[in-house]
C-alpha positions in Angstrom: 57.5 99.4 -147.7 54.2 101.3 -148.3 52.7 99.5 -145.7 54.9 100.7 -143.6 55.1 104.2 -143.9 51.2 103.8 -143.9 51.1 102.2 -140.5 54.0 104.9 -139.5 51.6 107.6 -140.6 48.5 106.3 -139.0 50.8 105.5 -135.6 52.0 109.3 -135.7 48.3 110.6 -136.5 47.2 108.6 -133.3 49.7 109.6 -131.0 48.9 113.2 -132.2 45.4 112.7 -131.7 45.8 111.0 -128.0 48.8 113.7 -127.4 46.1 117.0 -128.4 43.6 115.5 -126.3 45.8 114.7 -123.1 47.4 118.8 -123.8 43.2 119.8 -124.5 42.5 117.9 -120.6 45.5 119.3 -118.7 44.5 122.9 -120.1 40.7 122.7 -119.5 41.9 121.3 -116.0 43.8 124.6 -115.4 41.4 127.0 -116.5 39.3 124.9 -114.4 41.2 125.5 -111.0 42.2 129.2 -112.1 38.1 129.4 -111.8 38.1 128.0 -108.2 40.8 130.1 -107.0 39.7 133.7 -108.7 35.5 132.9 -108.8 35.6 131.9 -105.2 31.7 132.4 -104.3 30.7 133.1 -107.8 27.9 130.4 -108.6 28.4 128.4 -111.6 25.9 129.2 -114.0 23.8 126.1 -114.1 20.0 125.2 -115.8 18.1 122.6 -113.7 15.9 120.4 -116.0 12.3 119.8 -115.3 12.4 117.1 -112.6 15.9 117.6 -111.9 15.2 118.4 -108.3 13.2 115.7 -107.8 16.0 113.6 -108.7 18.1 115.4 -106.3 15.8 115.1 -103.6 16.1 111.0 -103.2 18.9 111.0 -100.9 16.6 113.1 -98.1 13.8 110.5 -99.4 16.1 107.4 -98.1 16.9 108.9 -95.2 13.6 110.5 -93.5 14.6 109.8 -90.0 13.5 112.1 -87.0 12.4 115.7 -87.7 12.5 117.2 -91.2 11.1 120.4 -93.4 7.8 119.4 -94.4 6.7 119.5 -98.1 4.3 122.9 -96.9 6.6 124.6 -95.1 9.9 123.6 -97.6 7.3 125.1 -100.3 5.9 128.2 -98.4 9.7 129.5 -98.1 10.4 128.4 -101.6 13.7 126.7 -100.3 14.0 124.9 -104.0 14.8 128.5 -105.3 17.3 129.2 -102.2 18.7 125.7 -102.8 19.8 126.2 -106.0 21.5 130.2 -105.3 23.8 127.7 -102.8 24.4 124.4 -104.9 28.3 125.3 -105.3 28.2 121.8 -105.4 30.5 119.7 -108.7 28.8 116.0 -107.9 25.7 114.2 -107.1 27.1 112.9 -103.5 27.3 116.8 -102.6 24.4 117.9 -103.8 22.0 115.3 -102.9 23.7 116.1 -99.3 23.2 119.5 -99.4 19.4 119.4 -100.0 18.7 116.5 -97.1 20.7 118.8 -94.8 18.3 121.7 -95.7 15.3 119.3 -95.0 16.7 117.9 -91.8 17.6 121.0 -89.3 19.9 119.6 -86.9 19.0 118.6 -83.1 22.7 118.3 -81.6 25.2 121.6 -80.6 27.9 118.9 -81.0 27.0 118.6 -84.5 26.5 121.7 -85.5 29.5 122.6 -84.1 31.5 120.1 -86.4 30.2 121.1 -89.7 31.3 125.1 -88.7 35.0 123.4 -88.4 34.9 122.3 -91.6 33.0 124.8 -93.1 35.9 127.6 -91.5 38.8 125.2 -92.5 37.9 125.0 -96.2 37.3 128.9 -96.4 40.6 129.2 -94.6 42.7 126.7 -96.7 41.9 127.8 -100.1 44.7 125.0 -101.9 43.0 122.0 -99.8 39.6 123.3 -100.6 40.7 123.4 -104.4 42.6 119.8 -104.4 39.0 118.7 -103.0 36.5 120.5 -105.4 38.8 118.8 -108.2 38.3 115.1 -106.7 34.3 116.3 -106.7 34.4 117.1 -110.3 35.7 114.0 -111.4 33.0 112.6 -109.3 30.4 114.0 -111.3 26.9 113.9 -111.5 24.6 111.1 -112.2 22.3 112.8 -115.1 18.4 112.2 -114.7 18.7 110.0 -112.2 19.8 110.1 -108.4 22.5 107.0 -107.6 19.8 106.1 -105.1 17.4 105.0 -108.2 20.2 103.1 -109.5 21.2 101.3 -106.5 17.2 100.8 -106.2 17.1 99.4 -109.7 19.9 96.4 -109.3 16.8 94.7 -107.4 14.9 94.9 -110.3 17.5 92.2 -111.9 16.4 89.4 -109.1 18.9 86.3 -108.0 21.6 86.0 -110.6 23.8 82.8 -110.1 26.9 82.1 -112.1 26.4 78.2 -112.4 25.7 78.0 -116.1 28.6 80.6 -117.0 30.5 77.9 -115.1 29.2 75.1 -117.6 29.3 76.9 -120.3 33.6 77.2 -119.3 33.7 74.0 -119.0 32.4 72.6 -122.0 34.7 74.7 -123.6 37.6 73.6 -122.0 36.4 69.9 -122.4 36.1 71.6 -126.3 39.6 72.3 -126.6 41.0 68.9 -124.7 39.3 66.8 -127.4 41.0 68.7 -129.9 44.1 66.7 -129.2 42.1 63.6 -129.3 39.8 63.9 -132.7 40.5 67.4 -134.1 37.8 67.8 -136.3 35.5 66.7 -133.6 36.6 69.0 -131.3 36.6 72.1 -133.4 33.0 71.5 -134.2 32.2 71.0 -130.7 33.8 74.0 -129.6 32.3 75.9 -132.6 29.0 75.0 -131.2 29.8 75.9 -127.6 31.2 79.5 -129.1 27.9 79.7 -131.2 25.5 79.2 -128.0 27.8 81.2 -125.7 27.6 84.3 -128.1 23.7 84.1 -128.4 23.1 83.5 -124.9 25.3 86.3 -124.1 23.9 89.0 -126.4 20.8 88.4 -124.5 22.2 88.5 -121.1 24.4 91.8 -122.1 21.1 93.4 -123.0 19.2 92.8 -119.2 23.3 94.1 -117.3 23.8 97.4 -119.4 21.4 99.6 -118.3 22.8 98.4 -114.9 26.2 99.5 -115.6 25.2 103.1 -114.8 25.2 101.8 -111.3 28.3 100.5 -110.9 30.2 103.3 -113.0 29.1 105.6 -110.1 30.1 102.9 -107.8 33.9 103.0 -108.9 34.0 106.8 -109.6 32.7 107.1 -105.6 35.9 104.7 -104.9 38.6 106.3 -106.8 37.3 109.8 -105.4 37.2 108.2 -102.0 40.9 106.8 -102.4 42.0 110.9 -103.9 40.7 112.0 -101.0 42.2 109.7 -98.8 45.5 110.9 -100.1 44.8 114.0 -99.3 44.2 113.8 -95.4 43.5 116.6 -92.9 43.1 116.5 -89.6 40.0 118.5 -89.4 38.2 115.3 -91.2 39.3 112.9 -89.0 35.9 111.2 -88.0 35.0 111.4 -91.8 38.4 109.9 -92.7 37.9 106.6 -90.6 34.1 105.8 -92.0 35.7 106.6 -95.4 39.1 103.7 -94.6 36.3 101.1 -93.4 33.8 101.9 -95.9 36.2 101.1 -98.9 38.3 98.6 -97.7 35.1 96.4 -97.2 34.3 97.1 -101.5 38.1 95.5 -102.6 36.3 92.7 -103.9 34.0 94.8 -106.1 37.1 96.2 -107.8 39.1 93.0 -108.4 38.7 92.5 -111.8 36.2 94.8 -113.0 37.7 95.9 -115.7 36.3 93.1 -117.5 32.7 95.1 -116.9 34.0 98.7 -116.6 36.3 98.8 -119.6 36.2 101.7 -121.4 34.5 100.9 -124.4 31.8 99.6 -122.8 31.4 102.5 -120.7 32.3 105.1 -123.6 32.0 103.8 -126.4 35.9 104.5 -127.4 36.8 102.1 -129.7 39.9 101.0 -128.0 41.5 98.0 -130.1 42.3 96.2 -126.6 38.7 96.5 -125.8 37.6 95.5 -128.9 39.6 92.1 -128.0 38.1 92.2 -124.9 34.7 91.9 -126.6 35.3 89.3 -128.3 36.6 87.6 -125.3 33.6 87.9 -123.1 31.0 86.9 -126.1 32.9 83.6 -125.9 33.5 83.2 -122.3 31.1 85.2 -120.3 33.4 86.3 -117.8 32.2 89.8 -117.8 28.7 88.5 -117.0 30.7 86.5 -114.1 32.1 89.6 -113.0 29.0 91.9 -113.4 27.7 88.9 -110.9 29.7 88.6 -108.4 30.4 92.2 -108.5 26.0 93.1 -108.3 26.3 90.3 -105.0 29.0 92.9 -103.4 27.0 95.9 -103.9 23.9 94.1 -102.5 25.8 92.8 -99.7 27.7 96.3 -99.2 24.9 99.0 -99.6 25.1 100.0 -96.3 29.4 100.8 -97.0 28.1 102.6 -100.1 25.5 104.8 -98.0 28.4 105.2 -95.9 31.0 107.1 -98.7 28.1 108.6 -100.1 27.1 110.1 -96.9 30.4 111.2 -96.1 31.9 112.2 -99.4 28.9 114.5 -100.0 28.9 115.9 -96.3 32.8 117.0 -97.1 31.3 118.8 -100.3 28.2 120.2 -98.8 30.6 121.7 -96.1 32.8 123.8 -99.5 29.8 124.7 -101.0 28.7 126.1 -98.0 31.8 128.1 -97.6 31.7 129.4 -100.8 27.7 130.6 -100.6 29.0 132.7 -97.5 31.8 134.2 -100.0 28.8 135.3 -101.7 27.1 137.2 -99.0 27.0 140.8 -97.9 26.9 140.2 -94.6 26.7 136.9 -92.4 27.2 135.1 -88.9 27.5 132.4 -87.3 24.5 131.8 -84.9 24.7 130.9 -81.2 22.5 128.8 -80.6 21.5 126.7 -77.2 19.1 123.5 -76.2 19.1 125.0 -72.6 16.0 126.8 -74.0 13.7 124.1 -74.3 11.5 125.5 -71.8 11.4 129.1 -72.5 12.5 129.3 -76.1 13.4 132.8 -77.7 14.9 134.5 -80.8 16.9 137.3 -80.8 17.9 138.2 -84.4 19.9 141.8 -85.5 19.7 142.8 -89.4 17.7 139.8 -90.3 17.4 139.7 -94.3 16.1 137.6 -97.1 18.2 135.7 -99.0 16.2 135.8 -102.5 15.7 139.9 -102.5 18.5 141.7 -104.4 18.5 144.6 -102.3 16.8 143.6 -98.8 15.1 146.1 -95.8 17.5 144.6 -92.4 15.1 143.9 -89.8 15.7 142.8 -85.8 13.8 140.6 -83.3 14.0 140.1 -80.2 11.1 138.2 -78.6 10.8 135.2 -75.7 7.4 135.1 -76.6 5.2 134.3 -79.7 4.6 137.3 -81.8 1.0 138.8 -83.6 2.1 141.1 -86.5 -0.3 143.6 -88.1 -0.2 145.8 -91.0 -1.1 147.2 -94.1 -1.0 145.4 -97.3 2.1 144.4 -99.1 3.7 146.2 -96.2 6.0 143.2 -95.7 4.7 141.3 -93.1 4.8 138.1 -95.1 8.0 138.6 -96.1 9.5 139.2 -92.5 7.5 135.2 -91.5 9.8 134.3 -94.3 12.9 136.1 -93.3 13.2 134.8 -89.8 12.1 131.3 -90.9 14.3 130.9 -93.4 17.0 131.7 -90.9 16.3 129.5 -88.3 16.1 127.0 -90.8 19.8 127.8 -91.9 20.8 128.3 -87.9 20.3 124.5 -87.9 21.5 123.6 -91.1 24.8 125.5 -92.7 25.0 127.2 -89.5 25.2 130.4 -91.1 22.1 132.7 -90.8 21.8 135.9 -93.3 22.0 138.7 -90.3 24.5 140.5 -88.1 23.2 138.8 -85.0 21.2 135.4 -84.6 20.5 134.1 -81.5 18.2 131.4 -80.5 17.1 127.6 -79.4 17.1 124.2 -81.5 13.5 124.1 -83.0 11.4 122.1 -85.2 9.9 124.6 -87.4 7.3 124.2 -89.6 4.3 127.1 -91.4 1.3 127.5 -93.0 1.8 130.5 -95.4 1.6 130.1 -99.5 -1.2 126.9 -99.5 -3.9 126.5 -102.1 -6.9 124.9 -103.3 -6.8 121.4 -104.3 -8.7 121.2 -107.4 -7.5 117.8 -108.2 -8.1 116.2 -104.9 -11.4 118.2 -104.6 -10.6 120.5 -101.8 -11.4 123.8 -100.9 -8.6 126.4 -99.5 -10.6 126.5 -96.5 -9.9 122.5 -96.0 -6.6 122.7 -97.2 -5.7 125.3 -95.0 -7.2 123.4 -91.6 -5.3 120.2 -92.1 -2.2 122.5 -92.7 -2.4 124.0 -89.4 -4.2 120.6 -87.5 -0.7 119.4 -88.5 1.0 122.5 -86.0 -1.4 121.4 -83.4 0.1 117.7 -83.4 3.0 118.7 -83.5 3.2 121.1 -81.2 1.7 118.1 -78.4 4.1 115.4 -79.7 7.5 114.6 -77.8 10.6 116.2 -79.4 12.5 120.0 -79.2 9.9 123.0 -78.8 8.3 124.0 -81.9 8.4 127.5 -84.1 5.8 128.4 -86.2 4.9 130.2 -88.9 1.1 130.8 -89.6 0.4 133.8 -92.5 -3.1 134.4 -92.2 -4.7 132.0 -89.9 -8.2 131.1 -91.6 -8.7 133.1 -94.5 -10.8 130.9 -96.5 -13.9 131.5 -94.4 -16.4 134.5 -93.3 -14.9 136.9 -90.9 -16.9 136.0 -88.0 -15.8 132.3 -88.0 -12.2 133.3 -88.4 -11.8 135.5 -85.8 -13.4 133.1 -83.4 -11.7 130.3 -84.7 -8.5 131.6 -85.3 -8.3 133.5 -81.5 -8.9 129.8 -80.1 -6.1 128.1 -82.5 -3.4 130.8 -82.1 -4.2 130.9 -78.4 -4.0 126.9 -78.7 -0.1 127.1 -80.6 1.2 128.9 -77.7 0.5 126.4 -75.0 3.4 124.1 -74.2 6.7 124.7 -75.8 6.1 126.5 -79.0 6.9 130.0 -80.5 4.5 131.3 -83.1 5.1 134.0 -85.2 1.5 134.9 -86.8 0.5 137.5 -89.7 -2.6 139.0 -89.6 -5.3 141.6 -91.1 -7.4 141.0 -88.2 -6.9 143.8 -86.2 -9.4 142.5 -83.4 -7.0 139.6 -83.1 -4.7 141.7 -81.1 -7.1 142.9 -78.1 -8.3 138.8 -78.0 -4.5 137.7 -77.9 -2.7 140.2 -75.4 -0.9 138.1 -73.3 -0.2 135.7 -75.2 1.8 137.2 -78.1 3.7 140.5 -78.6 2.2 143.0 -81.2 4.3 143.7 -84.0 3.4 145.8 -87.2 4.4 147.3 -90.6 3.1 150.5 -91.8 2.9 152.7 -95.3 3.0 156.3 -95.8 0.9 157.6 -98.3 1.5 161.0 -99.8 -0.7 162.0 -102.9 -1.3 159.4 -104.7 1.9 158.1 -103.9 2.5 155.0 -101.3 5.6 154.0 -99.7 6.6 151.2 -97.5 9.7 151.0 -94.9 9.4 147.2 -94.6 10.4 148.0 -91.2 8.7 145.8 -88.4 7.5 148.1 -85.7 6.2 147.2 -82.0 2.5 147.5 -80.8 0.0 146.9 -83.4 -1.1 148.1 -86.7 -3.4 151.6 -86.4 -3.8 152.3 -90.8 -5.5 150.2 -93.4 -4.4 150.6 -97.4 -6.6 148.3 -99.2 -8.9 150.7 -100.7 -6.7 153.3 -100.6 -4.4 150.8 -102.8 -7.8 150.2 -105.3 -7.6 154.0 -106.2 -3.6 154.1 -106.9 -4.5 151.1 -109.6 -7.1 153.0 -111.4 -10.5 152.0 -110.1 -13.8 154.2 -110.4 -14.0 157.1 -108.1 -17.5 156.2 -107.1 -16.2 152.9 -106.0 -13.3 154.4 -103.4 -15.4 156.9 -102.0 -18.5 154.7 -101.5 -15.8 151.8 -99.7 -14.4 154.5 -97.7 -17.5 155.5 -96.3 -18.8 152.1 -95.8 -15.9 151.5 -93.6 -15.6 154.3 -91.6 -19.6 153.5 -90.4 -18.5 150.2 -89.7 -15.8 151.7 -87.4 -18.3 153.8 -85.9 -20.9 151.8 -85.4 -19.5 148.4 -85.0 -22.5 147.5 -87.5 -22.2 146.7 -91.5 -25.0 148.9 -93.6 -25.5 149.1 -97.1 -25.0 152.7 -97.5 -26.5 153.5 -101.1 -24.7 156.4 -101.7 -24.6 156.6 -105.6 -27.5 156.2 -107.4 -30.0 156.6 -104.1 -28.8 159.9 -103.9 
């Protein structure tokens, strides 16, 4: 009797426990979606690990075809910081999607014009965009490394044939037959055919498991693929029929799986039925079958697994692009037209930056290439950045950070934030040349018309050089179909140029000892300097300020540098 009330007990504390965790889900589940209806826009406060972006980059690393962001010009706009402010992302498909479509600005109206109907029916549709964001969560992520590098790593395991599994099934059935003919016999034989299959096994289980990973993904891409496919809506039609054909080819990789994907072996749970599972797969080896057959279907089907992950992440990329225009003060939708491949133009209305808290609105409106001028720290670099990182998102989330964009389908590339390579053992100066030779060859291959961004064109070298060199380059980027936008300090640059690119400039006021800056971009070019002006407001010697100051204004006069001993001569 006290065995039974024990078991009763130990029943009842079970069903508690399993009954407290199923309440503990449903309630996290619904704070959850509370959070997706009232945080709408709110990013998710998240920590990205060292290398974590890396990881996240391997989807746009499989799939480098045709034009994409460069590693300069995706590092001169610091488009990993601008990434991350718009992850509103819940799995590794929709991330990993989101980052290749920032690399990879798109060539097609048609498109374009697709992802803005999804984009607008998600914002629209709050419910449908909420059933979806849960379907992504479950999903998940992958941890430290992309499902690409898993997928990657199944090759790593080489031909694996089931033959010997096979042999070892039928010894054992050949085992249990002799049974009935000697028993003794048999039970030693099978005995020994239990003993070998659990050693050979143990070894085998050790080479699959860190394989699993794979196919865990695998299944949780299929069951999210099956929610979704529940949940249909017209505006995904395209993306539902690639999703129907994808799966339906992977049944096979799901019949009987659970002899692999159990959940013990995937969590470690201690469930008593898997624990009898165990036991049955040490002796028969029908997980490593299954692990087999089902590594020959994911092999055979990676191109149906590209497919869903393509897909599924495009759907996501689409919400968490909704969701980072919730976020913004002001946005639009930009018009944009491949009828200006010949004569390309911009024509952008309270342009701003999207990683400045409070951001100076500028406007553009130029069918030519443009020379801007200006003091320092006056914001001409910040304006390349501004109008690059806009026609970046024109082609990409279709949403640019402005009240009015207008423009063509570019490739776009700069040469802004570079530096010396001290471990490959180049100057800036050489750095900086093969970083604009790579404009040049651009700009004379086949393809859309190409805008540029060039801060600075030269700067590691004397002034002489640069201005020679730099007139010819510039002059060179404008030839053919390509728009340059070009900062620089090189006032001469603007009388060598006329012609070819409108002047721009920024400008300072300086009262006192006070300076102030509009960050407002101005037309015609730059007529004040700062810099040593800027060298007195930070505390430098007197003697120093006045003695630049005067060394400059003969220079101006003259046209002629002089050392003008001023201090101690006198």
């Amino acid at each position: 009797m006290e065995y039974v009330i024990f078991a009763a007990v130990m029943a009842g504390f079970i069903l508690i426990v399993m009954l407290k965790g199923f309440f503990d889900n449903k309630s996290s589940e619904k704070k959850f979606v509370q959070r997706l209806y009232g945080d709408y826009g709110v990013l998710p406060q998240r920590e990205y690990k060292p290398g974590q972006l890396e990881t996240i980059s391997h989807y746009f690393l499989k799939h480098k075809d045709g034009f994409y962001i460069d590693d300069i010009t995706w590092n001169d706009l610091n488009m990993d910081e601008i990434f991350k402010r718009m992850n509103y992302t819940y799995s590794a498909a929709g991330e990993e999607h989101l980052y290749a479509l920032l690399r990879k600005p798109c060539m097609e109206e048609e498109q374009l014009q697709n992802r803005e109907k999804i984009i607008t029916y998600f914002r629209e549709h709050p419910d449908d965009r909420v059933a979806y964001q849960m379907v992504f969560r479950k999903l998940g992520r992958t941890g430290k490394f992309s499902i690409y590098d898993y997928l990657d790593y199944l090759d790593q395991l080489g031909e694996r044939k089931n033959g010997r599994h096979y042999l070892a099934l039928l010894l054992l059935l050949a085992c249990i037959g002799s049974l009935f003919v000697s028993f003794p016999m048999g039970l030693v034989a099978m005995v020994c055919v239990l003993a070998y299959n659990n050693v050979t096994y143990f070894k085998e289980k050790e080479q699959i498991d860190p394989y699993i990973v794979s196919f865990a993904y695998v299944f949780r891409l299929l069951d999210a693929v099956k929610s979704i496919k529940a949940h249909k809506l017209a505006v995904l039609e395209k993306e539902f029929e690639v999703l129907c054909k994808s799966s339906a080819s992977m049944d096979g990789f799901r019949r009987g799986s659970f002899l692999v994907m159990s959940g013990n072996r995937m969590s470690g749970s201690g469930n008593p039925l898997d624990m009898v599972l165990d036991f049955v797969r040490m002796g028969l080896h029908l997980d490593l079958i299954k692990f087999n057959q089902m590594l020959a279907a994911v092999r055979k089907h990676t191109d149906d697994i590209d497919q869903l992950l393509e897909v599924m992440g495009k759907i996501e990329a689409m919400i968490a692009i909704g969701a980072y225009r919730e976020s913004l003060g002001s946005w639009c939708v930009p018009k944009l037209a491949a009828n200006l491949l010949e004569k390309p133009e911009i024509n952008g209305e309270g342009l701003y930056h999207p990683l400045i808290e409070e951001p100076v609105k500028n406007e553009i409106h130029t069918k030519t290439s443009v020379l801007i001028t200006g003091s320092n720290a006056s914001g001409k670099s910040t304006f390349l950045k501004t109008v690059a990182i806009n026609s970046i998102f024109a082609q990409t989330i279709h949403t640019c950070l402005a009240d009015a964009y207008q423009g063509g389908l570019f490739r776009i590339v700069s040469s802004m934030s570079l530096r010396d390579d001290v471990q490959g053992g180049e100057s800036y100066y050489m750095v900086e040349i093969r970083a604009i030779k790579r404009i040049l060859d651009l700009n004379v291959s086949e393809g859309m018309p190409v805008l540029c961004f060039v801060d600075e064109v030269l700067r590691g070298t004397n002034t002489v050089e640069r201005i020679a060199a730099s007139t010819q380059i510039l002059r060179s980027m404008v030839r053919g179909r390509c728009m340059c936008f070009a900062a620089t300090h090189d006032i001469e640059l603007t009388q060598l140029l006329e012609g070819d690119y409108s002047n721009y400039h920024f400008s300072e006021e300086i009262e006192g000892s006070d300076i102030s800056f509009t960050y407002k971009i101005m037309e015609g070019r730059a007529t004040t300097r700062n810099a040593i002006k800027l060298l007195g407001m930070m505390g430098y010697e007197p003697e120093i300020i006045e003695e630049a100051e005067k060394m400059a204004a003969d220079f101006l006069e003259s046209g002629v540098w002089h050392r003008l001993d001023y201090g101690k001569a006198q």
